[in-house]
C-alpha positions in Angstrom: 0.0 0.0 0.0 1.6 3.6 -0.8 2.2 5.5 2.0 -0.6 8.0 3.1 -0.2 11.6 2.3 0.2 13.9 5.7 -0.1 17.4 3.8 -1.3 19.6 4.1 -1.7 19.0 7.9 -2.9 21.6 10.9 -1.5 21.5 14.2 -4.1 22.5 16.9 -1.7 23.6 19.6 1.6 25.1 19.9 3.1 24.2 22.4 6.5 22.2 23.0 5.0 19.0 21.7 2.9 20.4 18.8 5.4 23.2 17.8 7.5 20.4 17.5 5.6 18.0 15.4 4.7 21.0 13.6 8.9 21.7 12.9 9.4 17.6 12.6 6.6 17.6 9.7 8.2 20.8 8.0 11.7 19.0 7.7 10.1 16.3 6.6 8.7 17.9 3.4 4.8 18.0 4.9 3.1 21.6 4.3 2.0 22.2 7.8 -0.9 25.3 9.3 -1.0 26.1 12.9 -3.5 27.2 15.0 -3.3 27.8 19.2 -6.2 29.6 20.8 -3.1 32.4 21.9 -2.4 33.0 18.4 1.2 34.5 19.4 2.1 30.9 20.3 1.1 30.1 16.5 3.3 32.9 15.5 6.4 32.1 17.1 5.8 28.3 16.7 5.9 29.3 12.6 8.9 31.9 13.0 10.9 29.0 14.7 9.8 26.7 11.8 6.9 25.0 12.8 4.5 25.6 9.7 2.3 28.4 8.8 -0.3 30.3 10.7 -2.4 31.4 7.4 -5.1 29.2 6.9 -6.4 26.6 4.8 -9.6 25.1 3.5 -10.5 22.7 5.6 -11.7 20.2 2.9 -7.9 20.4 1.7 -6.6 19.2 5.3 -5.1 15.3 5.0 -4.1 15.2 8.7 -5.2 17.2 12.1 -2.4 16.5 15.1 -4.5 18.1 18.4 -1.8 19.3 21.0 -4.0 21.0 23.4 -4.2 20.3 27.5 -5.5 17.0 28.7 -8.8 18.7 29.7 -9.7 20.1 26.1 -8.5 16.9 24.1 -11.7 15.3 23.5 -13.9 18.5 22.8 -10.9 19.5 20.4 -10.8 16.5 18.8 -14.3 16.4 18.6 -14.9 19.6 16.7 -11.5 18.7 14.4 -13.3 15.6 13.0 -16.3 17.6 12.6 -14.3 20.2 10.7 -12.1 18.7 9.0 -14.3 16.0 7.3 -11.6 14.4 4.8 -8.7 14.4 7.8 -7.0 12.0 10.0 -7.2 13.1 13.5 -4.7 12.3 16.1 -4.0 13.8 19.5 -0.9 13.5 21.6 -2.1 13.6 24.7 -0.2 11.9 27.6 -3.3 9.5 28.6 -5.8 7.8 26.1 -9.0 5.9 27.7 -10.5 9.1 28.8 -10.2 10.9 25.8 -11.5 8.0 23.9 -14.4 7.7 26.4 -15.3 10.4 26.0 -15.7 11.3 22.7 -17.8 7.9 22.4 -20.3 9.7 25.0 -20.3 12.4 22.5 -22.2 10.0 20.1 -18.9 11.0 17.6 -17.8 8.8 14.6 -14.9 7.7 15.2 -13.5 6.2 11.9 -11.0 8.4 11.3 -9.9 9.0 15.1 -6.5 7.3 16.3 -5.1 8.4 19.4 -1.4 8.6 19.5 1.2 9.7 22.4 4.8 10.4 21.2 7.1 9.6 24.7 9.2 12.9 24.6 9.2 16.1 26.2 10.6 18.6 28.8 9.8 20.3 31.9 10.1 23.0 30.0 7.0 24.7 28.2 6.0 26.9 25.1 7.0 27.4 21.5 10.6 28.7 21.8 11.5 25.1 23.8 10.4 23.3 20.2 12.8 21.6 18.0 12.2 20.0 15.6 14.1 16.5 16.1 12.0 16.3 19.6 11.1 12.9 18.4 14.1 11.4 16.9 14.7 8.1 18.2 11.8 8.1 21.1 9.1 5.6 21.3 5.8 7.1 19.9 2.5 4.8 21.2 -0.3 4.8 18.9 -3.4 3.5 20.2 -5.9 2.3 17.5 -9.6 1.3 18.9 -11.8 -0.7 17.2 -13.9 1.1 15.0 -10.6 2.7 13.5 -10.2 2.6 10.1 -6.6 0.5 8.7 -6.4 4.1 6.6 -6.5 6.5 9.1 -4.2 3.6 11.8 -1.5 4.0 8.7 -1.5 8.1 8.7 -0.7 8.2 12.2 2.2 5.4 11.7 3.2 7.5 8.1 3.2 10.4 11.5 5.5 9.2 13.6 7.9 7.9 11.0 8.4 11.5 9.5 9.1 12.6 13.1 11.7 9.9 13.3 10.1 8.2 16.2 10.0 4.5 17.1 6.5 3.2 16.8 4.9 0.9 19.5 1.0 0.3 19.2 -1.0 -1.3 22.5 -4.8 -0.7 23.6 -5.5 2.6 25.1 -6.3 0.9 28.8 -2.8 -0.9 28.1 -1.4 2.5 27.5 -2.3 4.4 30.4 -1.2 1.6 32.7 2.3 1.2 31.5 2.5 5.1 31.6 1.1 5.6 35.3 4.4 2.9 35.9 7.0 5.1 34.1 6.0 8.4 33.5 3.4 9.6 36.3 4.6 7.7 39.4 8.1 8.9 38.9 6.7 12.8 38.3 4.6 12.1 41.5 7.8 10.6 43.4 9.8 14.1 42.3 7.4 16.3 43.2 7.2 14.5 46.7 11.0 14.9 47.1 10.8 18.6 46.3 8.0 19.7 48.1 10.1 18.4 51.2 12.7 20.9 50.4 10.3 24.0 51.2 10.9 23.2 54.6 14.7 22.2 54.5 16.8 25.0 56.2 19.1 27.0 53.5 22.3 26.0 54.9 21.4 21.8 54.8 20.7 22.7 50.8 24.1 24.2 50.3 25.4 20.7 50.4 22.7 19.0 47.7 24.7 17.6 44.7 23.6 16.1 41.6 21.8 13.1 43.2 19.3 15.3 44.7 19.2 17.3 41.6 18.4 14.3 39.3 15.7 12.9 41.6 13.6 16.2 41.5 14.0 17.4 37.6 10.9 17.0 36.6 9.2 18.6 40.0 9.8 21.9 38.2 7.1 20.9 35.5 3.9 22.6 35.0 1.9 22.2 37.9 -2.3 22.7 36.3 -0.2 20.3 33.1 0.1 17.3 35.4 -3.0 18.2 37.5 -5.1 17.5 33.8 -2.8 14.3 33.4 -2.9 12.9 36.6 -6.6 13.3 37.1 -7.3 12.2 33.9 -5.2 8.8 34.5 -6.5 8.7 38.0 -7.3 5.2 39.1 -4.1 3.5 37.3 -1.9 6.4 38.7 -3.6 5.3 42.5 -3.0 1.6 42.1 0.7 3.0 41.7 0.7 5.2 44.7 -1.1 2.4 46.8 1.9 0.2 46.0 4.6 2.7 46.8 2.9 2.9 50.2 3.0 -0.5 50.7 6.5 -0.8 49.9 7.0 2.2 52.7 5.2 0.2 55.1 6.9 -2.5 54.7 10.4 -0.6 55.0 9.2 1.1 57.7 8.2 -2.2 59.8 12.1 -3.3 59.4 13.5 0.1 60.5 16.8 -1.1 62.5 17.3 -4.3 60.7 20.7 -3.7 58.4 19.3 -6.5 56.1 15.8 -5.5 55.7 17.3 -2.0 54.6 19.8 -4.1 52.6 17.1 -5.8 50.6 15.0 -3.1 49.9 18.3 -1.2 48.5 19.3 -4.3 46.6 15.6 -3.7 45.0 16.0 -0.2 44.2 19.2 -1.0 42.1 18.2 -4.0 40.3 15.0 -1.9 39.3 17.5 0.7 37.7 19.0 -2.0 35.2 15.4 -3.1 34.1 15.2 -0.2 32.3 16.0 -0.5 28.5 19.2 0.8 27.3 20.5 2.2 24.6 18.7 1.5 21.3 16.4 -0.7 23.9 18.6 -3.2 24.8 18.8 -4.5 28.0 20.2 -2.4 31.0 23.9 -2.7 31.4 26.0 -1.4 34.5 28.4 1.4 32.8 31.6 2.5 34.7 31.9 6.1 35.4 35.0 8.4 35.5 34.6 11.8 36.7 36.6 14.6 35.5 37.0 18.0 36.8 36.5 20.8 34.5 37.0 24.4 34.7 34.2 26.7 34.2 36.0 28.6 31.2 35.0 29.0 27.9 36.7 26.0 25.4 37.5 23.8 28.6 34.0 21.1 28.0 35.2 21.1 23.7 38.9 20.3 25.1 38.0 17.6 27.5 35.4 15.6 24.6 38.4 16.1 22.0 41.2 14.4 24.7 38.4 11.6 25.5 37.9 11.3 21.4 41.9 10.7 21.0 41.6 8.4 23.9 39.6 6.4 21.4 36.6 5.5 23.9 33.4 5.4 22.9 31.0 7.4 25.6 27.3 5.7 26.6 26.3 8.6 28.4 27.3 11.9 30.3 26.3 14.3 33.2 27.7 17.5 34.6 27.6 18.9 38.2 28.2 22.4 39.1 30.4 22.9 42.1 28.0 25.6 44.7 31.4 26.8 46.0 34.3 26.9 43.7 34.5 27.7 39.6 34.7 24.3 38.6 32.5 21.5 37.3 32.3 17.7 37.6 32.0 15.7 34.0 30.8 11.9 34.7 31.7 9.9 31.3 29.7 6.8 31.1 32.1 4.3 29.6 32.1 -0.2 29.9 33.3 -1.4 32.7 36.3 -3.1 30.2 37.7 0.8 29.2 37.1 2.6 32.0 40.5 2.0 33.6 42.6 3.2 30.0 40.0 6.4 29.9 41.1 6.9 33.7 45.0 6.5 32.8 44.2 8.7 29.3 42.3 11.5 30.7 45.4 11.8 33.8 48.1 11.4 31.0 46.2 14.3 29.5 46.6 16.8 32.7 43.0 16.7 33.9 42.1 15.6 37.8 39.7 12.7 37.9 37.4 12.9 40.9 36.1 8.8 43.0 32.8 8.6 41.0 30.9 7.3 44.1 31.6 11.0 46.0 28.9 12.4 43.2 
């Protein structure tokens, strides 16, 4: 079957996410119209890329991408199927049984509705946090129902692909279990961590390093954002917290036993290397070797060129700003195998290597 055209298509939302399907669809060749109900969102969206705000007969319109907030999805995508009669329409919300609940209340058709959630973002909002390869390489779920039709299930793969995403299609119920277990948990979990440090005296938070850092990220997300997501997820997203507070009790009954505490360590840990790796392989345990970098201009471009003659090839990185002295900490993620040669390079070299358990 040839591939179904996306163009012209209209993004209803610009946003992070749909300025940047709107940018990922422009690379990609697809004539794309914006619209966003604070039409300077549109306008900067477009002047960063995303597509066009002039508009377009409707009748013309070969796929609608809805990008609003959880709490308008189905009334958006409601009216978008309504107007745009010869369209796909997809929405890219982060949870999908409620949206497809509730248009079926609505009595709407829903042949040419596929729901669709692209697994990338930021804590960061708005059009001038777009770009346009957002997408590249992330798992996109698409979430056909039954009364979809194979046509419109094929646009919103033809979608994804032109945004460079990997595709993975489950059941909307399937969906918005797996993502209460890796998406909304863990936002709950940081903003639980963080709100604790409103009452944590200024002088104890002088000594937080990256650890603490890490852990609460994603606290400084939009708050009314993940109020819509959360409550629109609600009962998976409880069975979740229900199960965290049974894991607390449970830690809480051994307080004082060394191996109780042991054990529920040892489970923390061996949950970190279930998660996929790269290219979703299997977890793997990477050495780290920490290097100390001055906080002057050329230093971080001196250190990657020393580590490229080393000939090492990097898994993954972090940096950690020192609070009291000009300097910054650069953890190169390496195997286990190379990590002692990138050690002996990056000394040889002139740089100080800092223990990698003191981050």
């Amino acid at each position: 079957m040839n591939e179904p055209s996306l163009t012209p298509a209209v993004v209803i939302g610009a946003g992070l996410v749909g300025a940047s399907v709107g940018a990922a669809l422009t690379t990609a060749g697809v004539e794309v119209h914006l619209i966003d109900s604070v039409s300077s969102h549109a306008r900067v969206a477009a002047s960063r890329g995303g597509g066009s705000t002039e508009p377009i007969d409707p009748a013309t319109v070969r796929l609608v991408v809805v990008a609003v907030p959880p709490a308008k999805l189905a009334e958006v995508v409601a009216d978008a199927l309504a107007t745009y009669g010869k369209a796909t329409v997809t929405d890219v919300g982060s949870v999908k049984g409620t949206v497809l609940a509730d248009l079926r209340a609505r009595g709407v058709n829903l042949a040419r509705y596929v729901g669709s959630h692209p697994m990338a973002g930021s804590q960061r909002v708005g059009p001038l946090t777009a770009r346009a390869d957002l997408f590249a390489d992330r798992t996109w779920v698409i979430t056909p129902h039954d009364t979809s039709r194979a046509k419109a299930v094929l646009t919103v793969h033809a979608l994804a692909r032109a945004c460079g995403a990997r595709i993975v299609s489950m059941g909307a119920t399937h969906h918005d279990e797996a993502v209460a277990q890796v998406s909304h948990l863990p936002q709950l979990m940081s903003s639980l961590t963080a709100a604790r440090l409103n009452d944590v005296p200024d002088e104890h938070l002088n000594l937080a390093g990256q650890g603490l850092r890490d852990v609460t990220r994603i606290a400084a997300s939009d708050p009314r954002l993940w109020t819509q997501i959360i409550s629109a997820n609600s009962e998976a997203v409880r069975a979740e917290l229900e199960a965290v507070r049974d894991s607390l009790d449970e830690l809480l009954a051994g307080w004082g036993d060394p191996e109780a505490l042991r054990r529920f360590l040892a489970d923390g840990r061996q949950g970190t290397r279930a998660i996929p790796g790269k290219h979703g392989a299997g977890g793997v345990a990477y050495a780290e070797v920490v290097v100390t970098i001055p906080d002057a201009p050329g230093a971080l471009a001196r250190l990657f060129a020393d580590i490229e003659a080393a000939g090492v090839n990097v898994e993954d990185v972090r940096i950690e700003h020192d609070p009291a002295r000009e300097v910054g900490y650069l953890a190169v993620q390496v195997t286990k195998p190379v990590a002692k040669s990138l050690q002996a390079a990056m000394t040889e070299a002139g740089w100080t290597l800092r223990p990698a358990e003191s981050l």
